[in-house]
Structures are given as structure tokens and as C-alpha cells.
Kinemage of the C-alpha trace (Angstrom):
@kinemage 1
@onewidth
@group {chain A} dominant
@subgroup {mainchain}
@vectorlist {calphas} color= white
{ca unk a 1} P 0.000 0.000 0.000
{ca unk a 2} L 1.277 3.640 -0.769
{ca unk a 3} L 1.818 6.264 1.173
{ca unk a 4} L -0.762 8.334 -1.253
{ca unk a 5} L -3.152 5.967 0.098
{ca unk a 6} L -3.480 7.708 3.287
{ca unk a 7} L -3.958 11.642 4.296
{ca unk a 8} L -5.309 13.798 6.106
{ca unk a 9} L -9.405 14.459 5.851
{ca unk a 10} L -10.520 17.876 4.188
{ca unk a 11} L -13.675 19.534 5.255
{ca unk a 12} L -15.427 18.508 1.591
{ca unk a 13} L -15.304 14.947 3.117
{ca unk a 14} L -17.254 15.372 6.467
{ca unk a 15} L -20.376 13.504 5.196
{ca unk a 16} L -18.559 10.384 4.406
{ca unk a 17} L -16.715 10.424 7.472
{ca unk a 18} L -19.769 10.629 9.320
{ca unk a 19} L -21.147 7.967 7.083
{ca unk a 20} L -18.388 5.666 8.244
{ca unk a 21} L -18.462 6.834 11.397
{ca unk a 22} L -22.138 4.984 11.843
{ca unk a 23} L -21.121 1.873 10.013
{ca unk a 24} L -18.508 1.268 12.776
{ca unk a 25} L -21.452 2.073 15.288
{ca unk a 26} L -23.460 -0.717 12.876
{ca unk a 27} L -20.008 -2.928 13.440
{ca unk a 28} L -19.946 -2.346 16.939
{ca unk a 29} L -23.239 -3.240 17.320
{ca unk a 30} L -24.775 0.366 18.354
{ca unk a 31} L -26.291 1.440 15.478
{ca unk a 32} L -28.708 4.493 17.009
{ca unk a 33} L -26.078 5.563 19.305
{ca unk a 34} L -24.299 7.930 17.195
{ca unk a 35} L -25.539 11.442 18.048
{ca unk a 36} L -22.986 13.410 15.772
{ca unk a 37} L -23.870 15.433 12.799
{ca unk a 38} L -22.116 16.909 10.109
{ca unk a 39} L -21.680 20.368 11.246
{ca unk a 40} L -20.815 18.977 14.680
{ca unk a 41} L -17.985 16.966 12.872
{ca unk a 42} L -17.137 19.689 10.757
{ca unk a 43} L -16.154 22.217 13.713
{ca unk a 44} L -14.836 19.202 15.587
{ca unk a 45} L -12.351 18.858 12.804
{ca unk a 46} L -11.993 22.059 11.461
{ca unk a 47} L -13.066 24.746 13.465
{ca unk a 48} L -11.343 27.382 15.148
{ca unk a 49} L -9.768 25.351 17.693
{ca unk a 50} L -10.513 21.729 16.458
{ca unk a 51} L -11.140 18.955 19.354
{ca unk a 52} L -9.661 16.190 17.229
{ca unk a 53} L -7.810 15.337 13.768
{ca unk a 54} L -9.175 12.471 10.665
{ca unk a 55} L -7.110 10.889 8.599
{ca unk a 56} L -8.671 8.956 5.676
{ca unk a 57} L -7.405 5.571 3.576
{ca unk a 58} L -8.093 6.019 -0.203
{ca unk a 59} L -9.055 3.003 -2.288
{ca unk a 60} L -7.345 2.471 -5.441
{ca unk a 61} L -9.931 4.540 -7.380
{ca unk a 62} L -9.850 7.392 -4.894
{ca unk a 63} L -12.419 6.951 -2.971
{ca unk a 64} L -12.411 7.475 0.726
{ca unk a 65} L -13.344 3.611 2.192
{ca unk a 66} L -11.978 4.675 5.785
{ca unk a 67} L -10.341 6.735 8.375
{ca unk a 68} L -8.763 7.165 11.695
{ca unk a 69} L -10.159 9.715 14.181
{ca unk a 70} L -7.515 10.783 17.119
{ca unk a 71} L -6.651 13.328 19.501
{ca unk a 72} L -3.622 14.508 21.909
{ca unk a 73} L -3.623 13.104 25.295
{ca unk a 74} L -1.003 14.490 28.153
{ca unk a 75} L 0.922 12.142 30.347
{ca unk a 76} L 1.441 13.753 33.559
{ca unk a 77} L 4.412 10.907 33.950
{ca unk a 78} L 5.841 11.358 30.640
{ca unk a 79} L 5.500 14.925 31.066
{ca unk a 80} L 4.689 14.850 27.194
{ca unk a 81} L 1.702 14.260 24.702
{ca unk a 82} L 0.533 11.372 22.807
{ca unk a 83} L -1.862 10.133 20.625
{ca unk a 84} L -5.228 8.677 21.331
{ca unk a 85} L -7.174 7.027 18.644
{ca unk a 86} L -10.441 7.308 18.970
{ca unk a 87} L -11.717 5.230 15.750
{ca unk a 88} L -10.356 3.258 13.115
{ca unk a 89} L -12.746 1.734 10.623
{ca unk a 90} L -12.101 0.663 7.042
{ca unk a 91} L -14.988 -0.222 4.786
{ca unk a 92} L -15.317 -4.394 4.641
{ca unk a 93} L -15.043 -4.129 0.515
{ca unk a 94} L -11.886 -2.217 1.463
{ca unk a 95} L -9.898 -4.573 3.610
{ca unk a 96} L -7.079 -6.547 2.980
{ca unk a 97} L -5.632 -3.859 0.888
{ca unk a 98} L -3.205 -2.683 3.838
{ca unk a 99} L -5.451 -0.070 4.152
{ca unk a 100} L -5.983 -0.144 8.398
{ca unk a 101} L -2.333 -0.737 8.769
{ca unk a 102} L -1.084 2.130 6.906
{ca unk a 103} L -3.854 4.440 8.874
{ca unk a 104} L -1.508 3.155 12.143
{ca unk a 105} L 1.614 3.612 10.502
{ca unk a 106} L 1.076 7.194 9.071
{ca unk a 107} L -0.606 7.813 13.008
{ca unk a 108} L 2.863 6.364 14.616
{ca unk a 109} L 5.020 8.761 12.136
{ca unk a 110} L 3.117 11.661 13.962
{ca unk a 111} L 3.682 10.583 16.988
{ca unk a 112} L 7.573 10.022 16.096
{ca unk a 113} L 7.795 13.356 14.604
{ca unk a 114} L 5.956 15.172 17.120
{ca unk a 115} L 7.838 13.687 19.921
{ca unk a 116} L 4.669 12.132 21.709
{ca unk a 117} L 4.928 9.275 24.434
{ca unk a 118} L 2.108 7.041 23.099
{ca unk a 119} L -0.267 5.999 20.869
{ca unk a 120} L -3.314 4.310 22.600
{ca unk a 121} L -6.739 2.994 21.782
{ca unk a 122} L -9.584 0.963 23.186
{ca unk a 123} L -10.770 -2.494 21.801
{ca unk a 124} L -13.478 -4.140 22.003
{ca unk a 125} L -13.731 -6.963 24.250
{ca unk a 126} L -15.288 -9.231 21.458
{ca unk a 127} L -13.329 -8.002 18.701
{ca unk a 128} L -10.697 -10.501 18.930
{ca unk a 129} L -9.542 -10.432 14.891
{ca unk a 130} L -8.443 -6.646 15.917
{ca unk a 131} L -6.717 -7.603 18.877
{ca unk a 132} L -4.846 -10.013 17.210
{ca unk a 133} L -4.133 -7.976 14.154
{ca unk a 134} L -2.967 -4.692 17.130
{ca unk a 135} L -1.186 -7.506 18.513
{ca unk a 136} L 0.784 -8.347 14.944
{ca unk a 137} L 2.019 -5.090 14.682
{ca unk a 138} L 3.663 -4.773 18.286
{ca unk a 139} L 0.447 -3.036 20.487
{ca unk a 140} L -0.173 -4.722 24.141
{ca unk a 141} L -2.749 -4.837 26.221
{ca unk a 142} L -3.140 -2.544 29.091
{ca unk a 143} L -5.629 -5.143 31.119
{ca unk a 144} L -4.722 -3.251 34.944
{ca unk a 145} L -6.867 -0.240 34.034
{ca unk a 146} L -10.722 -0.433 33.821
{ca unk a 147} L -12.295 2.618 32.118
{ca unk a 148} L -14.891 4.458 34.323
{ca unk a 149} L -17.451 6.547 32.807
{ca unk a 150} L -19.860 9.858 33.500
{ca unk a 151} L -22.619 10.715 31.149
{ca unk a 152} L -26.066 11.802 30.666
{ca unk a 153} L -27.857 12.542 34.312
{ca unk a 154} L -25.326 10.863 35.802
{ca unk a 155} L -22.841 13.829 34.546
{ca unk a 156} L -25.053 16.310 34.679
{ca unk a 157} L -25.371 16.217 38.295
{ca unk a 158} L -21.846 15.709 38.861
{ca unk a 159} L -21.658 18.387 37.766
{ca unk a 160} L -24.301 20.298 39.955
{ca unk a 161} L -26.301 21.316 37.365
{ca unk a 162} L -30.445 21.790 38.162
{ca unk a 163} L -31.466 20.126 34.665
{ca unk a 164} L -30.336 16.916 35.333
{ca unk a 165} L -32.759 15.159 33.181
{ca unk a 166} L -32.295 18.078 29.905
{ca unk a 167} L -30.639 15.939 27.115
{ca unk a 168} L -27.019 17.675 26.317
């Protein structure tokens, strides 16, 4: 796979990223749970101070069949950034062309030439063919942490707000 194959999104190319954004939901088996729109994408990726980056994997015809959506992260014990990937999805017509490992390749050069600590991601429990495939290419396991959660009412009195039950 080239390196052409891979770069990073342009605005023009919100509404398929949002499109494969729900088929990983589909995938993942939580198909209504994505709440995102295209403008909410759009200024998360390119608005005056954008929240996250995309990168997306071209097919051989130039089509956009997947992408990889990260942000920084700060280690207080590193005392440097790193790289958190928050999806990686490729299209199932798509794989097998090299296309999901040259998303993590071309996210590991950033983090080399940016001088960040890590690159780290979640898996899915069930998703064993990823875990072996992060496993191929030299990722571990972090199984001491468990990831804790606040949302929804829950966050919104945590945060002492009256409107506890008001939808975000």
C-alpha cells in the first residue's frame, strides 16, 4: 500500500466520514447511538480550535473507504503528549488492501515526529480479529486499568447542574 493511500481528511469529506463513522457504530453493534452530525464533525475537525484530527485511507480509485479519528492526550508521567485514537474503521469491501495498517503507521510517524509518548486505543472486548491484528504489529494490552465513565444525568449532576434530566 502507498503512502498516497493515506492523508489527512478535508472539510469537503465530512459527510462520508460521518457515514463511516455509523457503520462502525453498525459494526460495533450500536447502530442508534451515534448522536454526531455533520456540522458537529465539521467544527470538531476544522473549526477554530478543532477537538480532534481524521485521517482517511483512499481506495485504489480514490475513494475514501476509511479513516482514523484521534486526539492529543497528556501524560502527567511522561511529562509529554501522545496520541489517542479514537476510531479506526475501514470499509469491509476495502480490507485486505493494507489499508488499516497504513492508517496506524502514518498515526505512529506523527507521533515520532511530534515527539509524543504514546499511541493508545480501546478495543473491544469481542473483537478478537483486531486484537490479534494490534497484537501483529507490536500493540499490548493494558488489562490493569478499567475505564470508568460519567454521562447523561449521571454527569449532569456531577456536575451540579439543576437540569439533570435536559438531554445535552
Amino acid at each position: 500500500m502507498t503512502h498516497d493511500a493515506i492523508r489527512p481528511a478535508t472539510p469537503a469529506e465530512v459527510p462520508v466520514i460521518l457515514a463511516l463513522v455509523r457503520e462502525l457504530a453498525a459494526y460495533e453493534k450500536e447502530p442508534d447511538a451515534v448522536e454526531a452530525t455533520e456540522q458537529m464533525l465539521h467544527e470538531a475537525l476544522f473549526g477554530e480550535q478543532p477537538a480532534a484530527h481524521c485521517h482517511v485511507a483512499l481506495n485504489p480509485a480514490g475513494q475514501v473507504v476509511g479513516f482514523a479519528l484521534w486526539y492529543v492526550t497528556f501524560s502527567t508521567w511522561k511529562g509529554r503528549a501522545g496520541l489517542w485514537l479514537e476510531d479506526l474503521f475501514v470499509r469491509p469491501e476495502a480490507r485486505g488492501l493494507g489499508l488499516g495498517k497504513a492508517l496506524l503507521q502514518e498515526l505512529a510517524r506523527v507521533c515520532v515526529d511530534r515527539g509524543y509518548a504514546r499511541f493508545e486505543w480501546w478495543v473491544l472486548d469481542w473483537n478478537v480479529s483486531a486484537q490479534g491484528f494490534y497484537k501483529s504489529l507490536g500493540a499490548r494490552p493494558e488489562d490493569a486499568w478499567t475505564v470508568w465513565r460519567v454521562d447523561g444525568d449521571a454527569l449532569r449532576e456531577l456536575a451540579g447542574t439543576e437540569e439533570a434530566t435536559a438531554e445535552l
